[in-house]
BAFI-3210 file (N, C-alpha, C; in Angstrom, 3 decimals, decimal comma, padded with zeros to 6 digits):
// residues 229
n [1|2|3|4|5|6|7|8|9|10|11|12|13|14|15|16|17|18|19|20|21|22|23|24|25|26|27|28|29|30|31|32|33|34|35|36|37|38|39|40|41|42|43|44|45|46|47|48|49|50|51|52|53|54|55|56|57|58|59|60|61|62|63|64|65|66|67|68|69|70|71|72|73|74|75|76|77|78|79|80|81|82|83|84|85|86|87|88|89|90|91|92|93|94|95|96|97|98|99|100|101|102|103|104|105|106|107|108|109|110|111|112|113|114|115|116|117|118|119|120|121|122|123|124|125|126|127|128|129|130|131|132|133|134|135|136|137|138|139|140|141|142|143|144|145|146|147|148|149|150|151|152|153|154|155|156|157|158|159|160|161|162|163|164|165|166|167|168|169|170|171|172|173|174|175|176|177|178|179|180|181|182|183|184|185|186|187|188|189|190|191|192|193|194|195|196|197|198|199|200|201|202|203|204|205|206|207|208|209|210|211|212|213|214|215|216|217|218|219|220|221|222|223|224|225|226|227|228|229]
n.u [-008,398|-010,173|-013,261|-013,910|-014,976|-014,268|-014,952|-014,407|-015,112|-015,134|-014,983|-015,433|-013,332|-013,664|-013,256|-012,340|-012,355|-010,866|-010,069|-011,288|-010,395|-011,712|-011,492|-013,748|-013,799|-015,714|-017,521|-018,586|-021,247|-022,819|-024,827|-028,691|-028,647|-026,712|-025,591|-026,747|-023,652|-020,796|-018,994|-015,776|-013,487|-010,737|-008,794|-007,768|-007,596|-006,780|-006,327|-004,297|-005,167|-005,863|-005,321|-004,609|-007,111|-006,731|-004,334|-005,222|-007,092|-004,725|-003,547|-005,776|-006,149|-002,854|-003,756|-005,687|-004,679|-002,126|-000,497|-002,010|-004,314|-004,986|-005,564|-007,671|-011,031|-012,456|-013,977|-015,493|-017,063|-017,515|-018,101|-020,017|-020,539|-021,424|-018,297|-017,021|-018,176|-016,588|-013,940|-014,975|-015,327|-012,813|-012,077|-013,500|-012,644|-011,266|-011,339|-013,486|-015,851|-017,303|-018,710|-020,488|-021,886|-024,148|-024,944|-027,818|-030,929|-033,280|-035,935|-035,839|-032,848|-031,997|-031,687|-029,392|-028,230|-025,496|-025,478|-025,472|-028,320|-028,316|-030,049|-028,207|-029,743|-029,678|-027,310|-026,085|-028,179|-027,288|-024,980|-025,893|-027,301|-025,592|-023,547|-025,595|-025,998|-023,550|-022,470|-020,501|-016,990|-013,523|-010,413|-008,037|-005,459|-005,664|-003,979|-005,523|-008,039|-009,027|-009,415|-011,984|-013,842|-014,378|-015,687|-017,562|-019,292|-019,618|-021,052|-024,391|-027,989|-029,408|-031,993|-033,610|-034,992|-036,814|-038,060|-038,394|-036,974|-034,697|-031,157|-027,989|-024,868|-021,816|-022,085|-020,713|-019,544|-017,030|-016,016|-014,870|-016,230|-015,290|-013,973|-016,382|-017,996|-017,004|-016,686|-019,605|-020,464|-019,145|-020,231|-022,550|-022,513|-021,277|-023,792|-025,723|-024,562|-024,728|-027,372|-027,800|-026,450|-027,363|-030,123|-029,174|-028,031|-030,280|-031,843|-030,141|-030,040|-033,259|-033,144|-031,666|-033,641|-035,761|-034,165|-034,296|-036,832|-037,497|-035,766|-036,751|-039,752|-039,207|-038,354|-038,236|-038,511|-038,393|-041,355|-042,834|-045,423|-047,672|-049,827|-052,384|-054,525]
n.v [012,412|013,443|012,744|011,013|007,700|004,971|001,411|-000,807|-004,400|-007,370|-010,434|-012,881|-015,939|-019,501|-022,800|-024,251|-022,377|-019,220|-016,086|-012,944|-010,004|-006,962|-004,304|-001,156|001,568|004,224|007,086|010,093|011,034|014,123|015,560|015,736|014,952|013,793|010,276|007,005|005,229|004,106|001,471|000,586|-002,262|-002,134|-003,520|-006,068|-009,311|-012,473|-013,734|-016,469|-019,518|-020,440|-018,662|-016,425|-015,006|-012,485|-011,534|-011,123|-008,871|-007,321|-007,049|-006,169|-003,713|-002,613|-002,779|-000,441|001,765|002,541|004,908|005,061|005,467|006,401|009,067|008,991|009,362|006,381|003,550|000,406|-002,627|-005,656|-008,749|-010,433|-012,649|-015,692|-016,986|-014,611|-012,050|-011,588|-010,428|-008,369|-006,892|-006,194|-004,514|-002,490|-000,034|000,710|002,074|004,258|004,535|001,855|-001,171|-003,486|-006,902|-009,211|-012,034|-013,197|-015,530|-013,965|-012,262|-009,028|-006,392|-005,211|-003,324|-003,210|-002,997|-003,664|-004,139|-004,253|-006,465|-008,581|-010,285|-012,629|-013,521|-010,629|-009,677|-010,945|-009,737|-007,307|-007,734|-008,817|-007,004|-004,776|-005,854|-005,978|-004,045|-002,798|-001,741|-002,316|-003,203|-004,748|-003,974|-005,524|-006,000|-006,745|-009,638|-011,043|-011,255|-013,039|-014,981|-013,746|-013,229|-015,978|-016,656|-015,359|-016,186|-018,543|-018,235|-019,131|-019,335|-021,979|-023,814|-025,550|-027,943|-029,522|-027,693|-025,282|-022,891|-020,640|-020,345|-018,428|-019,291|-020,876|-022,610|-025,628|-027,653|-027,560|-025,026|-021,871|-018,678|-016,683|-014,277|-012,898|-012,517|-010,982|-008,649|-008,585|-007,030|-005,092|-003,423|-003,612|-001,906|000,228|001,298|001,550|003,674|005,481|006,093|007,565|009,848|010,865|011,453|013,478|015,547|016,570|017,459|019,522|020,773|021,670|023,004|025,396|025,902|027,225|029,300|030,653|031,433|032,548|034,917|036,039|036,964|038,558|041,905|044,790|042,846|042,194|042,344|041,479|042,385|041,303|042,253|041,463|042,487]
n.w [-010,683|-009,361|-010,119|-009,846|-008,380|-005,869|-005,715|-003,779|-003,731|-001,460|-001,430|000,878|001,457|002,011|003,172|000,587|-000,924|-002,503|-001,084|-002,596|-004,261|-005,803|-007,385|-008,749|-010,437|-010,981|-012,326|-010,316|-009,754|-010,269|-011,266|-011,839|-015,138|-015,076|-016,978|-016,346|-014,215|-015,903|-014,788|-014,174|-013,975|-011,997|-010,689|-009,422|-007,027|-006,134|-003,542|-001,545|-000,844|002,203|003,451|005,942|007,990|009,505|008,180|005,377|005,954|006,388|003,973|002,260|003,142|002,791|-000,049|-000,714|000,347|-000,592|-002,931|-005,983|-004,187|-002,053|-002,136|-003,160|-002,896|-001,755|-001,123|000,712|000,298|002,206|002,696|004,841|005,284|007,183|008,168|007,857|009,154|011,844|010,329|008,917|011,308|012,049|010,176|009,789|011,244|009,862|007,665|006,669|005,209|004,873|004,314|005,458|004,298|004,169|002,488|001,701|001,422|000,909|-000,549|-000,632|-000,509|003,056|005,650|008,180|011,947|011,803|009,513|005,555|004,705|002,040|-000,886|-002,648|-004,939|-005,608|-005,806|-007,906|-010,157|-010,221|-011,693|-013,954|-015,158|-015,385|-017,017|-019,579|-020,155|-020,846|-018,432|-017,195|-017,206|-018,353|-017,383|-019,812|-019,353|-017,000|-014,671|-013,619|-015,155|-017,564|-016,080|-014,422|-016,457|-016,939|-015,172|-014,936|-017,332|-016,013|-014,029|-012,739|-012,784|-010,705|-009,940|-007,198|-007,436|-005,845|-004,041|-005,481|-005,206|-006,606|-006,897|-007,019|-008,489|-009,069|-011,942|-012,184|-009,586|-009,473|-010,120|-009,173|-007,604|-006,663|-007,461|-009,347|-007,757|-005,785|-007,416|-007,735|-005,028|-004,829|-007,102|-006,064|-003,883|-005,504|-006,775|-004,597|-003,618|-005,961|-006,138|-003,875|-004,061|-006,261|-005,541|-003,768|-005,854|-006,999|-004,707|-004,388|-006,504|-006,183|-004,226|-004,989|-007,071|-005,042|-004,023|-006,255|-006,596|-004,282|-004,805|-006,727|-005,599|-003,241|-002,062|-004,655|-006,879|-010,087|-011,884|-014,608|-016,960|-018,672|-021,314|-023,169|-026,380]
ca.u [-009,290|-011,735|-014,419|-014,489|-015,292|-013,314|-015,699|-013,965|-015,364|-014,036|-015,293|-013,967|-013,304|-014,210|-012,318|-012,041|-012,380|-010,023|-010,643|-010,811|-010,781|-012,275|-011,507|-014,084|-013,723|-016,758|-017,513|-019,480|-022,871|-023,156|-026,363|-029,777|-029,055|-026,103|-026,332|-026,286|-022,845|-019,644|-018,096|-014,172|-012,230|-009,248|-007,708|-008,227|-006,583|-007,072|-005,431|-003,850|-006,166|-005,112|-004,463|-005,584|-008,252|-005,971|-003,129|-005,956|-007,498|-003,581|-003,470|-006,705|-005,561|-001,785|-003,721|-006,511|-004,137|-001,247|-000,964|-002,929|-005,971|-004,114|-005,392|-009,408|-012,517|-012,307|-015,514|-015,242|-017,903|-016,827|-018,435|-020,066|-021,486|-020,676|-017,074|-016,934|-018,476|-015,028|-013,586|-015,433|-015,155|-011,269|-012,015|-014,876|-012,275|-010,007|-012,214|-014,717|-016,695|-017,277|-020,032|-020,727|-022,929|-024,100|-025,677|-029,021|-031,028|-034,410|-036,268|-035,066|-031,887|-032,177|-030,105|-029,210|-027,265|-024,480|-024,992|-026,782|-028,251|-028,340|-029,833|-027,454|-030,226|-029,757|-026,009|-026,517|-028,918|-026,388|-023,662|-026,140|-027,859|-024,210|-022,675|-026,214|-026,372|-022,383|-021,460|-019,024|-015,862|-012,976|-009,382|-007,622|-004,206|-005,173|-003,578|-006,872|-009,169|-009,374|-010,560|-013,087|-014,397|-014,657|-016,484|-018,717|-019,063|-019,899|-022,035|-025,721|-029,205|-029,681|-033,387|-033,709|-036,336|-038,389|-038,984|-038,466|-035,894|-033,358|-030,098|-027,362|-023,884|-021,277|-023,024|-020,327|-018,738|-015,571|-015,912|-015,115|-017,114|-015,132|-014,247|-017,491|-019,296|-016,228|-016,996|-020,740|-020,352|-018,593|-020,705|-024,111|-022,523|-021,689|-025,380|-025,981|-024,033|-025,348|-028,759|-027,769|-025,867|-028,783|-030,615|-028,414|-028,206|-032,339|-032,125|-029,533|-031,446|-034,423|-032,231|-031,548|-035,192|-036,160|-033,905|-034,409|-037,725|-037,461|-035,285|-038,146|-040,524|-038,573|-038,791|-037,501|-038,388|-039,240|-042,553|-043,329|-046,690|-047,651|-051,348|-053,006|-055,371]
ca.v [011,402|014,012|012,883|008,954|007,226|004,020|000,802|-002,139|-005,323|-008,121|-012,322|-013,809|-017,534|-020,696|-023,529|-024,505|-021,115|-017,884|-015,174|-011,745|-008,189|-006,303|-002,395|-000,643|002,915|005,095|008,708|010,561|011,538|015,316|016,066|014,993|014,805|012,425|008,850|006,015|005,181|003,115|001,196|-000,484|-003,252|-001,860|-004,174|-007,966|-009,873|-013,408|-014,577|-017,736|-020,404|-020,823|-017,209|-015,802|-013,529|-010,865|-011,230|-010,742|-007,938|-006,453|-007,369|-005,106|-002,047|-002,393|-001,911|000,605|003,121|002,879|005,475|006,375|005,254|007,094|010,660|009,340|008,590|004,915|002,852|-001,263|-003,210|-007,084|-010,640|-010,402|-013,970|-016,954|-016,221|-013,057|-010,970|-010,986|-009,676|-007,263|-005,949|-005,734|-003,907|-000,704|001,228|001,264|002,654|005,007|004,050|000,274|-001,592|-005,291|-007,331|-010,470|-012,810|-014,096|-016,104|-013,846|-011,677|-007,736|-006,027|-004,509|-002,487|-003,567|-002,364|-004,003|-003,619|-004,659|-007,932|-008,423|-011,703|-013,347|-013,141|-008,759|-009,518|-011,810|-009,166|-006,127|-008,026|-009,012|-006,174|-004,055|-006,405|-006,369|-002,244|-002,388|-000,562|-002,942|-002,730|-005,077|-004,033|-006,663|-005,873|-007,277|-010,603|-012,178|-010,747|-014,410|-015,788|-013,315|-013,558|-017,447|-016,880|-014,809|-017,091|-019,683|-017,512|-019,137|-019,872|-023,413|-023,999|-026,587|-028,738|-029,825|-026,412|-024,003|-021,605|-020,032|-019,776|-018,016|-019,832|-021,388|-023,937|-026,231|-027,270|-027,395|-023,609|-020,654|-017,445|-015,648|-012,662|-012,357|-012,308|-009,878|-007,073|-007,836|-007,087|-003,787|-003,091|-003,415|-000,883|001,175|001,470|002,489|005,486|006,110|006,320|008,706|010,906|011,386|012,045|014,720|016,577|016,811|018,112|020,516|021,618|021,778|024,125|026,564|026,413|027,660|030,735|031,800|031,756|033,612|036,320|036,843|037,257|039,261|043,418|044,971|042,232|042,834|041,617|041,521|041,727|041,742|042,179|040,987|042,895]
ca.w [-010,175|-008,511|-010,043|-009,821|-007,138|-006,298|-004,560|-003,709|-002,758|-000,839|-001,116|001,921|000,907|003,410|003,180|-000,896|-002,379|-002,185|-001,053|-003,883|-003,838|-006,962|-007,441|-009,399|-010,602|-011,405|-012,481|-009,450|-009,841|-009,596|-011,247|-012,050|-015,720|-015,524|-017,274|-015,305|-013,981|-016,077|-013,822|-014,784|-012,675|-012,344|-010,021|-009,457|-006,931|-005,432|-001,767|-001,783|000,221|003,479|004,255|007,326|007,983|009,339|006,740|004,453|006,611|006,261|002,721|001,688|003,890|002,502|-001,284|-000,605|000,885|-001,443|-004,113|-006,096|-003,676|-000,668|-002,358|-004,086|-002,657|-001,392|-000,520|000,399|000,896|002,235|002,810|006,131|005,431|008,069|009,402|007,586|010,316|012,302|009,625|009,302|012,689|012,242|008,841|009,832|011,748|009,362|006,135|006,986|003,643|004,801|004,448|005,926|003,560|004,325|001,361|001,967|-000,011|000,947|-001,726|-000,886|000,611|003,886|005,902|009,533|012,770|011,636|007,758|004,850|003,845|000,293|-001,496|-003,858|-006,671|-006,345|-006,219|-009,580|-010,909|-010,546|-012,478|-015,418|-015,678|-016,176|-018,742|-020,897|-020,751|-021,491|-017,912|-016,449|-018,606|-017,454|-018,539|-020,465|-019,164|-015,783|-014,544|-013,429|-016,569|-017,858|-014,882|-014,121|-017,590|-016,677|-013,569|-015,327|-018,269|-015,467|-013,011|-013,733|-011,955|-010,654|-009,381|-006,569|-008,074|-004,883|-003,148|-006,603|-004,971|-007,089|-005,959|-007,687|-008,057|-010,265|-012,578|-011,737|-008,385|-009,312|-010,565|-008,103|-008,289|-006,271|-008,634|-009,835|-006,090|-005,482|-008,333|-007,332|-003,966|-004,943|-007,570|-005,317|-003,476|-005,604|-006,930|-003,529|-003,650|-006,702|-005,434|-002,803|-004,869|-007,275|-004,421|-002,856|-006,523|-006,766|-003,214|-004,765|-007,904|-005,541|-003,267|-005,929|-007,487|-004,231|-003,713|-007,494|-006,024|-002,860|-005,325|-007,851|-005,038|-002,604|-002,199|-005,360|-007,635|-011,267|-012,448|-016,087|-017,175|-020,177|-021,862|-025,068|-026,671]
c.u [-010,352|-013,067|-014,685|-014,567|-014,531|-014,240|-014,780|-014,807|-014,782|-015,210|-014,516|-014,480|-013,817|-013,145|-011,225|-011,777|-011,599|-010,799|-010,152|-011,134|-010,454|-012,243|-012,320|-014,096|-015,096|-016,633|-018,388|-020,874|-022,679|-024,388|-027,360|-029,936|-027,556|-026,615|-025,957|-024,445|-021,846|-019,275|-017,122|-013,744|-011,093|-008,183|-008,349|-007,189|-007,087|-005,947|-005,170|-004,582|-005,492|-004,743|-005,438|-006,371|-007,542|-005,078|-004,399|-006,267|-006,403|-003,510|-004,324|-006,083|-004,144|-002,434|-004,934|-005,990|-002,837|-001,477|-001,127|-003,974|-005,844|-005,212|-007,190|-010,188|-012,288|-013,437|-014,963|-016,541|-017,562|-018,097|-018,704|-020,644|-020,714|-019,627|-016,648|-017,375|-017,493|-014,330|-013,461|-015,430|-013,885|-011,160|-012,625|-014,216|-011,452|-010,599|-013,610|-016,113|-016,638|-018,264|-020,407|-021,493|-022,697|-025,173|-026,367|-029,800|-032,808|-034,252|-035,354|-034,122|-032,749|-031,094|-030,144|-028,384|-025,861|-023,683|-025,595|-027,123|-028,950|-028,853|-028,997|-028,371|-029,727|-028,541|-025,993|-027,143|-028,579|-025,647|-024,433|-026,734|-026,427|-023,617|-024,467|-026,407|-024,804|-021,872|-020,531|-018,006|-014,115|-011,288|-008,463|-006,567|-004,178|-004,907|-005,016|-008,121|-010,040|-010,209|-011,889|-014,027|-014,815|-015,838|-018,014|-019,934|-020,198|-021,159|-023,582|-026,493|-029,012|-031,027|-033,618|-034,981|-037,594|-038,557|-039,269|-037,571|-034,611|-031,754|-028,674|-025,455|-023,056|-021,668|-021,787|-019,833|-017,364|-015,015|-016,084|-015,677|-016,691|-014,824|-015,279|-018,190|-018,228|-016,559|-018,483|-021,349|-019,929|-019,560|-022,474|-024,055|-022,497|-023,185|-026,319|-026,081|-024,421|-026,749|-028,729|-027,087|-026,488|-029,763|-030,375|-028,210|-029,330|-031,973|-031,822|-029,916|-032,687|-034,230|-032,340|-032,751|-035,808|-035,521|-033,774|-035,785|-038,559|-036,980|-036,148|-039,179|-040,108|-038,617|-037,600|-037,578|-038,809|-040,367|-042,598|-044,656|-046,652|-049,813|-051,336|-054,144|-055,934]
c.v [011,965|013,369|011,663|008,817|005,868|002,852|-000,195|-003,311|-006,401|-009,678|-012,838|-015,041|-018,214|-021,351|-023,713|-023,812|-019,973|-017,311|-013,799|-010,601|-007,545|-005,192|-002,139|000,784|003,408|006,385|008,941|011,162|012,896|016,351|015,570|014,040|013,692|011,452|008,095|005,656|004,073|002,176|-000,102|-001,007|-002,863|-002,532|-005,404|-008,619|-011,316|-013,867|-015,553|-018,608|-020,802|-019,051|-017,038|-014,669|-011,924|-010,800|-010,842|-009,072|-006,426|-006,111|-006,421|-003,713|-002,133|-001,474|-000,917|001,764|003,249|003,928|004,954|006,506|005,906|008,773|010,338|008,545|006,987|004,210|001,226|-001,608|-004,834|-007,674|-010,311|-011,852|-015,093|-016,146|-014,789|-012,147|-010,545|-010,004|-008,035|-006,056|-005,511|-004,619|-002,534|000,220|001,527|002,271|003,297|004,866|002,703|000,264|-003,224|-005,676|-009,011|-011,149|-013,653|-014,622|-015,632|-012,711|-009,829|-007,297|-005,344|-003,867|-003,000|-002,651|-002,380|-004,071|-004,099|-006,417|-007,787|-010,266|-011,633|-012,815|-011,388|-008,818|-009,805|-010,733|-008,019|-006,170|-008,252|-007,852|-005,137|-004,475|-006,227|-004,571|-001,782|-001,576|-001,424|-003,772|-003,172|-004,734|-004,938|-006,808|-006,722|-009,167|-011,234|-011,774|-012,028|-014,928|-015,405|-013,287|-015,324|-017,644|-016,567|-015,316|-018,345|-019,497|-017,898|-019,531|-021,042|-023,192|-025,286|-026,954|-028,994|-028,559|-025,286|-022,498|-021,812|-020,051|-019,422|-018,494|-020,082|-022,721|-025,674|-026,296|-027,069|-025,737|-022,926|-019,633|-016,789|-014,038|-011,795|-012,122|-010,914|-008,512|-007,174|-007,014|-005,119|-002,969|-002,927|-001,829|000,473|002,297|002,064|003,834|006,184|007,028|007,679|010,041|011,715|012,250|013,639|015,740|017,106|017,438|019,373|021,556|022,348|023,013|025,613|027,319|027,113|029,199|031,320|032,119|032,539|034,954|037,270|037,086|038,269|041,084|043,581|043,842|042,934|041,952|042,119|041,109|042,217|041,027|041,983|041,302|042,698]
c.w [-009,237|-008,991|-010,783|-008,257|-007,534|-004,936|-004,857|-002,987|-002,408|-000,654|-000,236|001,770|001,951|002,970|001,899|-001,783|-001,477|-001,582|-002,104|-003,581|-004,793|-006,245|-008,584|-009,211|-011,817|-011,547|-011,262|-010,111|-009,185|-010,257|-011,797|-013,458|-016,308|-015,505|-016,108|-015,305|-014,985|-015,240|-014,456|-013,465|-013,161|-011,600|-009,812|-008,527|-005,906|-004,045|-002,002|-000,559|001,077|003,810|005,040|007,493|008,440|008,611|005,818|004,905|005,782|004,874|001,732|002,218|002,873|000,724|-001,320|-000,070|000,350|-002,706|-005,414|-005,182|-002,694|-000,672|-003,222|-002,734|-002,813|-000,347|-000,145|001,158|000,917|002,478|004,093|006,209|006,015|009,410|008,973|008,463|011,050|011,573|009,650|010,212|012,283|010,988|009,417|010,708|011,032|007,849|006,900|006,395|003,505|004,873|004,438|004,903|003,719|003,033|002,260|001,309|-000,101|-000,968|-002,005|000,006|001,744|004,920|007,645|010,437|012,590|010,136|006,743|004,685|003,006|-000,364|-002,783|-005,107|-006,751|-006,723|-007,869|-010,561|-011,332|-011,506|-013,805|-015,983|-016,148|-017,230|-019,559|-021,241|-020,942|-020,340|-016,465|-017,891|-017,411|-018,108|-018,829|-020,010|-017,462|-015,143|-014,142|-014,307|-016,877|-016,853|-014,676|-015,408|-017,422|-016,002|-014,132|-016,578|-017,037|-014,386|-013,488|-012,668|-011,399|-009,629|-008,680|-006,779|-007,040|-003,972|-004,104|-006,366|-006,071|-006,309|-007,709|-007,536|-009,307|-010,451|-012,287|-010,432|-008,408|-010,037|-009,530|-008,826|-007,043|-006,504|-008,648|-008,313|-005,462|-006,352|-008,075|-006,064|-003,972|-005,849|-007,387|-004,658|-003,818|-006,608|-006,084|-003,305|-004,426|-006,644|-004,876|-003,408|-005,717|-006,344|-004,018|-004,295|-007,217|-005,915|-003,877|-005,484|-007,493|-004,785|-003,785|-006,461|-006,238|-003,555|-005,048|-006,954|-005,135|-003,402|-005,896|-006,930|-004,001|-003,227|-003,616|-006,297|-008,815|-011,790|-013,479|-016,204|-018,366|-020,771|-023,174|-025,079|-028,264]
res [x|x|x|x|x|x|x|x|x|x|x|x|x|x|x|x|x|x|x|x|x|x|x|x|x|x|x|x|x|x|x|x|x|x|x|x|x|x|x|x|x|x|x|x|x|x|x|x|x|x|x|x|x|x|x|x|x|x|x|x|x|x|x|x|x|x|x|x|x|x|x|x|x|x|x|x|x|x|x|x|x|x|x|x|x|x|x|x|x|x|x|x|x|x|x|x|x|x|x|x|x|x|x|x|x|x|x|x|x|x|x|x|x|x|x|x|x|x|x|x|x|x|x|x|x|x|x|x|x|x|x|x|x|x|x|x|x|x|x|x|x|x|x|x|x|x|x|x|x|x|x|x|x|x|x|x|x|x|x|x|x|x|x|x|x|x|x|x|x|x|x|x|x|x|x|x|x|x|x|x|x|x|x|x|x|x|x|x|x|x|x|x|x|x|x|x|x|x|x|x|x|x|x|x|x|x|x|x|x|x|x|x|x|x|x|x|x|x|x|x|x|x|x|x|x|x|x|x|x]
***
């Protein structure tokens, strides 16, 4: 498992709706001319409503540091939205690779003191754009598959008629979208990393092009010339 990466994200519920916590597993990005990233749910699990923010808290730590996850690369990015910010706090000393995210309903993410804010539509726009290029891949064997196939199934626009804002939700009310706001949540992030990873093996490439550079120019090089007559 060296060379996945493992993001989890975390929907913390309100009153009516669970709260969920989606494991996705990715390959790492280690050079310029890898494809864009896979990413599989390999774990799925909903809280029972009414649980408490630190049983939950306990509840994520107990499965992000059990083996196998004890010994890979482990990212989480949670729900900083409303009462989620507490949370949060009780969460960022325990994972080094946390990342707050609060859902907003402006146009682009941004990154804060405290952590990113993300509008709903990019969340929405991560999850459709992976299922239509085939790189979120959910495995069938897991007890909440169905559901999240529901959610996702159910996950749609609605356009508030007298101002024209979007908002991104489940087309019914009596449909949760916690799953799906849970693997997007994880799966924003790890798009992130992606980013930066790409990043850091350019730098790398860049690194190298620069001391083959310094070699071939350096005392004792060989120059080839060559004439046409």
């Amino acid at each position: 498992m060296d060379d996945s990466l493992f993001i989890a994200g975390l929907d913390l519920g309100q009153v009516s709706d669970p709260s969920a916590l989606a494991i996705l597993e990715r390959p790492r990005i280690r050079s310029v001319a890898d494809p864009k990233p896979v990413y599989s749910v390999r774990y799925l699990h909903r809280f029972a409503l009414g649980t408490s923010y630190p049983a939950i808290v306990a509840g994520v730590r107990d499965i992000l540091t059990r083996p196998p996850l004890d010994k890979c690369a482990v990212f989480l990015a949670a729900d900083a939205t409303g009462c989620g910010r507490p949370v949060c706090d009780l969460l960022r000393p325990i994972f080094p690779g946390f990342a707050a995210i609060s859902i907003t309903g402006g146009e682009q993410a941004s990154a804060g003191p405290a952590g990113f804010n993300v509008p709903k539509r990019e969340l929405a726009g991560i999850v459709q754009v992976l299922l239509q290029t085939r790189r979120l891949l959910i495995a069938q064997g897991l007890p909440e598959a169905h559901q999240l196939k529901h959610e996702l199934q159910s996950f749609k626009v609605k356009i508030n008629v007298s101002t024209g804002n979007e908002s991104f939700e489940a087309w019914r009310e009596k449909d949760h979208d916690d799953l799906v706001l849970a693997v997007a949540i994880g799966a924003w992030l790890g798009e992130q990393i992606a980013v930066a990873e790409r990043n850091a093996a350019e730098e790398a490439a860049e690194a190298q092009l620069d001391r083959m550079r310094a070699a071939l120019a350096g005392p004792g090089a060989m120059v080839l010339h060559t004439s046409y007559t």
